[in-house]
Residue, then its C-alpha position, 0 to 999 in steps of 0.5 A: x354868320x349864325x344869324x344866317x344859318x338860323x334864318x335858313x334853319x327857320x325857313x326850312x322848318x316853315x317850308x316842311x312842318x305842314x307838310x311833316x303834319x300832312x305826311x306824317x300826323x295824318x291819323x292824328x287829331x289836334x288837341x281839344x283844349x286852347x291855350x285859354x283853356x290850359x291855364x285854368x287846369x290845376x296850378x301843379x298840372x301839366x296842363x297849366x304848365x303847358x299853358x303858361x309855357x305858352x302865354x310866356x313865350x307868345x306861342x301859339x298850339x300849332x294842331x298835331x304838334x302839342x305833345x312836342x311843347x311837352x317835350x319842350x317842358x319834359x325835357x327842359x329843352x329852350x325854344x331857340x334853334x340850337x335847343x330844338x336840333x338838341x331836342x331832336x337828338x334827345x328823342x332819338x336817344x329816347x327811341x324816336x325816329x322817322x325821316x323828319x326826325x333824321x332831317x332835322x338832326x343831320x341838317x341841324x348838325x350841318x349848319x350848327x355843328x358848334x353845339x354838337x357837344x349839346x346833341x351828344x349830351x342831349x342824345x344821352x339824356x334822352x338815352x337815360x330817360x323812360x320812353x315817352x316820345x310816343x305818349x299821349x300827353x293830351x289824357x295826361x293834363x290833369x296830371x302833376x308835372x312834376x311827378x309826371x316829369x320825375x317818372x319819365x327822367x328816371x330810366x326803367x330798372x330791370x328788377x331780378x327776382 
């Protein structure tokens, strides 16, 4: 029966993501690098990681939707369905929020309601982190990943003078 429930997830997703790129990336361009590309950034990088993310999985970069594999290697979020509503969860936790967002979550909860667990634990995570769902992830290649990652898993700190 779950085997079902993703088919239909899936089916969605394919029927809206040109349509969420069209209505709702139309001021954003795609990324100027290919996954070849991304693979001879530094080993430590972001960019590197992000094109070994790629080849590991047989992925291709979908144009206006890379900073979302980020969020995949930010998060340490998996790529099977349950994994992606948890995502979801997690960057509205972060402070993210649009109508493709919401649909994703409430049809995500609808249809797989035995993870809710996971959303609830996904949406504190992303609570807890610094904001980042808005970040430009494509000027932040060359950067180390692991740096990059610990900076964003740690929450701002209100320091009193």
């Amino acid at each position: 029966m779950k085997k079902i429930r993703v088919q239909f997830l899936l089916f969605v997703y394919n029927k809206t993501q040109k349509l969420y790129r069209k209505y709702f990336k139309k001021k954003k361009r795609q990324w100027q690098f290919t996954e070849k590309q991304l693979l001879e950034f530094q080993e430590d990088s972001l960019g590197r990681k992000l094109g070994e993310f790629y080849k590991k999985h047989g992925f291709t970069m979908i144009p206006k939707m890379e900073n979302h594999d980020v969020h995949h290697l930010i998060t340490g979020c998996g790529t099977n369905f349950e994994d992606e509503i948890a995502m979801q969860f997690l960057l509205l936790g972060n402070g993210k929020l649009n109508a493709h967002l919401l649909a994703a979550i409430v049809l995500g909860s609808f249809i797989l309601p035995e993870y809710y667990k996971i959303y609830i634990k996904a949406y504190k995570k992303g609570q807890n982190m610094r904001p980042f769902h808005q970040w430009d992830f494509e000027a932040l290649l060359w950067q180390n990943f692991e740096h990059l990652k610990d900076f964003i898993q740690q929450k701002n700190t209100t320091v009193l003078y």
